[in-house]
C-alpha positions as CSV (number, residue, x, y, z in Angstrom):
1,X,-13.2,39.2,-85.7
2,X,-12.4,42.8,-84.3
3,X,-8.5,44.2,-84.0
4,X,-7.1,43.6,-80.5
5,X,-3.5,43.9,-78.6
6,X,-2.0,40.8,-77.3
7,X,0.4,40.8,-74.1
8,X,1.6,37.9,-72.1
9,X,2.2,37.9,-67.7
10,X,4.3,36.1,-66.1
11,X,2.7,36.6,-62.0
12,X,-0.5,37.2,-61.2
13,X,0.0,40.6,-60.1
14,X,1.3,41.6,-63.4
15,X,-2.1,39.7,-65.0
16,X,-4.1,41.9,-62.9
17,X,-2.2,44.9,-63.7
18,X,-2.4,44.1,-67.3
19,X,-6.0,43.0,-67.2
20,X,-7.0,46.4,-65.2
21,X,-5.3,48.6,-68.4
22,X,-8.2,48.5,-70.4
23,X,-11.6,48.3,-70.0
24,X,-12.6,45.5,-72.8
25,X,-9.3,43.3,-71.6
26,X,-10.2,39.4,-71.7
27,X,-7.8,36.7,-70.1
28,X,-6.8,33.8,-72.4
29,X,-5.4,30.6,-71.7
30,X,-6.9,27.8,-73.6
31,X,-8.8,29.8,-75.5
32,X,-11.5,27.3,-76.1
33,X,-14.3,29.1,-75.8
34,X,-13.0,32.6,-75.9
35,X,-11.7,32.2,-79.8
36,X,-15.2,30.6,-80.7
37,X,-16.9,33.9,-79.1
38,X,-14.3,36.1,-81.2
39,X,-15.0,34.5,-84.4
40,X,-18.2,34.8,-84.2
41,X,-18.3,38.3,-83.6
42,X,-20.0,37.9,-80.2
43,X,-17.1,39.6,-77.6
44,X,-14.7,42.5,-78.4
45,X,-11.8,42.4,-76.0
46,X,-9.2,45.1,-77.0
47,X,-6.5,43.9,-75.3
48,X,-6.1,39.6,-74.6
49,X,-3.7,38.9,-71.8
50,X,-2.2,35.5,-72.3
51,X,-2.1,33.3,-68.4
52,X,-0.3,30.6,-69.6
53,X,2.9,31.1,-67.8
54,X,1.3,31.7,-64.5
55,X,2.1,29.4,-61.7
56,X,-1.3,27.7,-61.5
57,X,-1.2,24.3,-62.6
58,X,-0.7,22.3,-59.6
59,X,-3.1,19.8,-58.2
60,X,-2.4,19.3,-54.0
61,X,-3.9,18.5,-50.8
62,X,-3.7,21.4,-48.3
63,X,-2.5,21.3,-44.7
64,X,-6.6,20.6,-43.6
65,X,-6.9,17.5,-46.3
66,X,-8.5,19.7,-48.9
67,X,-7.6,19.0,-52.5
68,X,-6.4,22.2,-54.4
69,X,-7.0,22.6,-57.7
70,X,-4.7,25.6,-59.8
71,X,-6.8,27.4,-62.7
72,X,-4.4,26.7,-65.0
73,X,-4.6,22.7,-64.4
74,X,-6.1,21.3,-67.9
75,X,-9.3,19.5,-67.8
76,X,-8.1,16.1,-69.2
77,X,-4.9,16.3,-65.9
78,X,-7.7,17.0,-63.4
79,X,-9.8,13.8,-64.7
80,X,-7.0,11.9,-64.9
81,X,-5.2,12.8,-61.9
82,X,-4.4,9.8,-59.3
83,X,-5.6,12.2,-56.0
84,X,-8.8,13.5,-58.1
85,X,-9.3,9.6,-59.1
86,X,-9.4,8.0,-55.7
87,X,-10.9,11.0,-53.7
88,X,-13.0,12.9,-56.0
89,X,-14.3,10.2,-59.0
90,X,-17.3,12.6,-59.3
91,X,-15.5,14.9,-60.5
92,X,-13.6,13.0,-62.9
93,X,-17.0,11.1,-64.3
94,X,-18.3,14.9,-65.3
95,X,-15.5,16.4,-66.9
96,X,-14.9,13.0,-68.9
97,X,-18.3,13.5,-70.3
98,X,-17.8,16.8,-71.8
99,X,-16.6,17.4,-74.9
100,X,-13.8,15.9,-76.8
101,X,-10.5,14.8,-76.1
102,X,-9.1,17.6,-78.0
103,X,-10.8,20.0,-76.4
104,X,-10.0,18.5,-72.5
105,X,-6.5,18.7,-73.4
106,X,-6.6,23.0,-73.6
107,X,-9.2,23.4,-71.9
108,X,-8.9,24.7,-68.3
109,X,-10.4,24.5,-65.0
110,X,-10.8,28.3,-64.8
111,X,-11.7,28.7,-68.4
112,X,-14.7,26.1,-68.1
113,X,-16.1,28.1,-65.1
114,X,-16.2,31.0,-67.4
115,X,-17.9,29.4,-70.1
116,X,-20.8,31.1,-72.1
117,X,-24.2,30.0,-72.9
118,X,-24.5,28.0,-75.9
119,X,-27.8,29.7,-76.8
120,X,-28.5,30.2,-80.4
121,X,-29.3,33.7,-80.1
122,X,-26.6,34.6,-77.9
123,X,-24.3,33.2,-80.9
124,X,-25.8,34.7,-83.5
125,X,-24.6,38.4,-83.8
126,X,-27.5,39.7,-86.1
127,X,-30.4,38.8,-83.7
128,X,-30.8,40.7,-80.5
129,X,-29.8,39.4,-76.8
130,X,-30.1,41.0,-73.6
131,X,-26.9,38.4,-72.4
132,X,-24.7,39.9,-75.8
133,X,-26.5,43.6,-75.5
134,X,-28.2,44.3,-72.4
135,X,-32.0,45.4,-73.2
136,X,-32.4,44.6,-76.7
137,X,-34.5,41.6,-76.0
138,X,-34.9,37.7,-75.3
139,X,-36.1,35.8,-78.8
140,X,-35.7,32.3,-77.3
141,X,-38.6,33.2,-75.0
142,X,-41.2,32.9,-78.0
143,X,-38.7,31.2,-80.4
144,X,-36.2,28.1,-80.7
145,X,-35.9,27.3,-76.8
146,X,-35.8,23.9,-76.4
147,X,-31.8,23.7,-74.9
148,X,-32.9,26.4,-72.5
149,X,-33.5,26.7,-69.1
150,X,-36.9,25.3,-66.6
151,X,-35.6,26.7,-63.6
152,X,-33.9,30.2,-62.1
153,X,-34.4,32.2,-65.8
154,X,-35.8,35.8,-65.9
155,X,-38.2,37.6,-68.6
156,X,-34.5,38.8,-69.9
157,X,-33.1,35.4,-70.5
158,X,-33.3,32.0,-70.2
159,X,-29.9,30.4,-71.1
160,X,-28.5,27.6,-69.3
161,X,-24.5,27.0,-68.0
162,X,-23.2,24.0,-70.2
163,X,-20.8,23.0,-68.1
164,X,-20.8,19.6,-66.9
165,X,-17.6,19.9,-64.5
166,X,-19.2,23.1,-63.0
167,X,-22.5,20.5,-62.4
168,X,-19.9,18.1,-60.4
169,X,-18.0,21.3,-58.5
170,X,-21.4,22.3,-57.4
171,X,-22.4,19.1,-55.8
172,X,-19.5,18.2,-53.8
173,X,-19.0,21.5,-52.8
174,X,-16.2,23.2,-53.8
175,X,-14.7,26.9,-53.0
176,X,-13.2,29.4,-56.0
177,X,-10.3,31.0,-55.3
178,X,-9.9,34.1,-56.6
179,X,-7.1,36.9,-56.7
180,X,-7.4,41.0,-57.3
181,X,-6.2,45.0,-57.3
182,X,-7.3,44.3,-53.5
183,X,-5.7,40.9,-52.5
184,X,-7.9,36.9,-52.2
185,X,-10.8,36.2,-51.5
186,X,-12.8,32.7,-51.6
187,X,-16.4,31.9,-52.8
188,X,-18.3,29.4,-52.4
189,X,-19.3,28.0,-55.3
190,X,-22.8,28.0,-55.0
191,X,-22.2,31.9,-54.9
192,X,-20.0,32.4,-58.0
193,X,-22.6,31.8,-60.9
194,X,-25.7,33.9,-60.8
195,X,-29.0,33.9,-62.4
196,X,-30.3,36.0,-64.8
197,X,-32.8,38.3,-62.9
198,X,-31.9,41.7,-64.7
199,X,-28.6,41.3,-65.3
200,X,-28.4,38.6,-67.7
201,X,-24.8,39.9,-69.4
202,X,-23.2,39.3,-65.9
203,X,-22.8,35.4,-65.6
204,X,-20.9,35.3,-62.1
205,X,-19.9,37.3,-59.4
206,X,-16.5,37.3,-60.4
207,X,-15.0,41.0,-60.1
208,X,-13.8,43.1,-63.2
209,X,-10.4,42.8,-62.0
210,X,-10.0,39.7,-60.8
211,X,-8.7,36.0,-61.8
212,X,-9.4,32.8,-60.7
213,X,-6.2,31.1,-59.1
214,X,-7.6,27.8,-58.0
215,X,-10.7,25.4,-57.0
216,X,-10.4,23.7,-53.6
217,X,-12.6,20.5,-53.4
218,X,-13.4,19.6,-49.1
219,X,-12.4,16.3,-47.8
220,X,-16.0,15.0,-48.9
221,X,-15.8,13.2,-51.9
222,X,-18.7,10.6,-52.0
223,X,-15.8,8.2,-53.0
224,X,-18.5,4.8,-52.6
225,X,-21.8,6.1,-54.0
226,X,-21.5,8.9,-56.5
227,X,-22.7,9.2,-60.1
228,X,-23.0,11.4,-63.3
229,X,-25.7,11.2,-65.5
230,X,-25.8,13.4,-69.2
231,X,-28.6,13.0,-71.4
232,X,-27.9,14.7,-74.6
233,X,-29.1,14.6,-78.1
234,X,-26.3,12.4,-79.4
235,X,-23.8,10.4,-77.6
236,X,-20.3,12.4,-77.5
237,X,-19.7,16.0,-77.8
238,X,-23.4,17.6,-77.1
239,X,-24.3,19.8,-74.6
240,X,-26.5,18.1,-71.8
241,X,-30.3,18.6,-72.3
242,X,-30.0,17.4,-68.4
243,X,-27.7,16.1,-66.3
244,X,-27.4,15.0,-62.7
245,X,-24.3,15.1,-60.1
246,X,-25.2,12.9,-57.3
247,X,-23.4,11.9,-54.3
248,X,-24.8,9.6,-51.3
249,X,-23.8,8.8,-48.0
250,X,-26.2,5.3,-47.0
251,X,-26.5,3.7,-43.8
252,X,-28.6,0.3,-45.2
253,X,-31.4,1.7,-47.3
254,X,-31.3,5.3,-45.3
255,X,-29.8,8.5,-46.6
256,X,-27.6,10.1,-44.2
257,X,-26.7,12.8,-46.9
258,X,-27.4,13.4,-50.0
259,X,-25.7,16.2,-52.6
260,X,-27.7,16.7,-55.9
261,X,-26.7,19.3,-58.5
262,X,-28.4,19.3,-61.7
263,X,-26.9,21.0,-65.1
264,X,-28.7,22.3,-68.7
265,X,-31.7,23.5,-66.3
266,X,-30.7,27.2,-65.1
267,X,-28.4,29.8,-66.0
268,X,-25.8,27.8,-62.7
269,X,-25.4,24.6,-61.7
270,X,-28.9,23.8,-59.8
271,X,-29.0,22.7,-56.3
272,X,-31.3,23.3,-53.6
273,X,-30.2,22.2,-49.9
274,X,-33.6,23.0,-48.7
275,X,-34.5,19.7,-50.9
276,X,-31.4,17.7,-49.7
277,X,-31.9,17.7,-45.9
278,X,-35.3,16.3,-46.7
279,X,-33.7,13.3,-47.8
280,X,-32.0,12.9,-44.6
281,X,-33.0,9.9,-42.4
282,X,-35.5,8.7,-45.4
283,X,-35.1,5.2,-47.0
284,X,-34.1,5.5,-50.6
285,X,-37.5,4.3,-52.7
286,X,-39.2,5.4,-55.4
287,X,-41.6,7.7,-53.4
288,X,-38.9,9.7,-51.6
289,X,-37.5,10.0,-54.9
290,X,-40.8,11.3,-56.2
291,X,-40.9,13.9,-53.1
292,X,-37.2,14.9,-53.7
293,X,-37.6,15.9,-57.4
294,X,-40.8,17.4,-56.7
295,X,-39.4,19.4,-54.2
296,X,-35.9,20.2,-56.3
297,X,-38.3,21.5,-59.7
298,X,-40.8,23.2,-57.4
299,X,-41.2,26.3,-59.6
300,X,-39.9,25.2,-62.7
301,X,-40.9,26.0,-65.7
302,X,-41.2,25.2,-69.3
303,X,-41.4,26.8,-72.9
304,X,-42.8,26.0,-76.1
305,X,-40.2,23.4,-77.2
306,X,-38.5,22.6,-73.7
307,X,-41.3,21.5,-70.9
308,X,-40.4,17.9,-71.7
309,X,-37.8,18.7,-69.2
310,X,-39.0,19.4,-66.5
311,X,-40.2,15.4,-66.3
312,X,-36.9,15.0,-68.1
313,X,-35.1,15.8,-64.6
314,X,-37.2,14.1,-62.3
315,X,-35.8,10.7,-64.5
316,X,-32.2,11.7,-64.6
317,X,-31.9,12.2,-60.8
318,X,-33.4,9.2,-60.0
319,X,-31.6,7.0,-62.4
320,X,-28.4,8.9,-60.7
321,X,-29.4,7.6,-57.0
322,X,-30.0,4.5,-58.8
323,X,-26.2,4.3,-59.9
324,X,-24.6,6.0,-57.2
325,X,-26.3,3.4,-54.8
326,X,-25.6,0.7,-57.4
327,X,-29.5,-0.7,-56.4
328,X,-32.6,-0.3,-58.1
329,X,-35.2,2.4,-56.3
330,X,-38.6,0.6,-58.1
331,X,-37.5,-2.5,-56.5
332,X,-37.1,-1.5,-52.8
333,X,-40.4,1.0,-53.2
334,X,-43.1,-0.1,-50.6
């Protein structure tokens, strides 16, 4: 673990400030990933500004009937919270199936947006990654790949996002609000992750000196037919290999709208709207299914240990619609 400063704000002006002081500055405030990428030599932040007095750890509705969510708000309150139960149980499903209880209890809603790949390479500070040091190669293209990515990657990498809140966030969604040098602004957030391309060290389009203050979740929750579905390698405390966030709004066996994000496929949270407003009007059976995941993996790929996923997907998001529908799709195909 390299040598660095420590200093602690109090307003998010002063984080900025503090933040903007030194090129290799890092925010901290759970720390659960952050310490893991110290220790193991793969991040070398001179200077660690501590958030945790900031004023961002409230959870309210705003003046439109949006539900806003401070950065600061720990992942086990946001699952647990009574508003986030009864409006937004997609989102508490997700978070309640990562990690450990331990862990949910530091960690927070900005730090899990922030999270690195878990790739073994990326990890590992003898072996060369274009993610840890931009154009010194991509072993998990020829080597141990089989966590990584079908869809989105680049020849430069091919990690995935192991969130599975961020999978959730993505499908109902929600808007980042972030704060810099140069006042707010609000993504999307379908627009704050990016893919690889040639820039695989840059993992969102958040700004070199800014902070997330806040998520803001719309009034659409899929409150009645809404699931999360994590296949992993064990049962508690893996990483998905995939999972689904799926949320469904029915009228008798016909989609009126249908959000589908999946997660452990790309370098983001994976959605395509193209392939969700073809499931508008269509009755939910197995062979709009088929269509729909055929549609949502056109273009995906798979490596030497992880093309069993790509079939992989097509399962989980149909045993998804299966649950948030609470009816079986083989039984009302034609």
């Amino acid at each position: 673990m390299n040598r660095f400063s420590y200093t602690r704000a109090s307003a998010v002006p002063q984080a900025i400030d503090q933040h903007r002081s030194n090129a290799t500055a890092a925010f901290i405030a759970g720390g659960t990933n952050l310490v893991d990428l110290l220790r193991e030599d793969v991040t070398h932040p001179a200077v660690l500004v501590d958030i945790n007095r900031l004023p961002l750890r409230q959870i309210e509705t705003t003046e439109s009937g949006s539900l806003k969510i401070g950065a600061l708000v720990t992942n086990s309150a946001v699952a647990y919270d009574r508003a986030v139960a009864a409006r937004y149980p997609l989102l508490a499903k997700a978070i309640l199936a990562g990690a450990s209880a331990q862990i949910r209890n530091v960690a927070t809603v900005g730090g899990n947006l922030l999270q690195r790949t878990r790739c073994h390479y990326f990890y590992d500070a003898g072996t060369p990654c274009n993610k840890r040091e931009p154009g010194t190669g991509c072993p998990a293209l020829e080597g141990v790949n089989r966590i990584h990515a079908i869809l989105g990657a680049s020849d430069q990498c091919i990690a995935v996002h192991p969130s599975d809140m961020c999978v959730a966030l993505a499908a109902l969604d929600a808007s980042v609000h972030l704060a810099g040098k140069d006042g707010t602004r609000t993504l999307p957030f379908a627009d704050f992750h990016r893919l690889p391309g040639d820039t695989p060290n840059i993992d969102s389009n958040l700004r070199d000196d800014e902070l997330i203050t806040a998520i803001e979740l719309p009034k659409q929750g899929f409150v009645t037919h809404h699931a999360y579905v994590k296949v992993r390698d064990r049962a508690s405390y893996a990483f998905a290999l995939v999972s689904a966030a799926v949320g469904v709004e029915l009228d008798g066996d016909t989609i009126v709208n249908a959000h589908c994000a999946l997660g452990g496929v790309a370098h983001k949270p994976w959605r395509d709207t193209v392939a969700e407003d073809g499931l508008r009007g269509k009755r939910l059976d197995a062979a709009t299914m088929r269509d729909f995941a055929a549609m949502l993996l056109r273009g995906a790929h798979g490596y030497r240990d992880n093309a069993f996923k790509i079939e992989l997907a097509a399962r989980v998001v149909a045993r998804a619609f299966e649950l948030a529908t609470q009816r079986s799709i083989e039984e009302t195909a034609p």
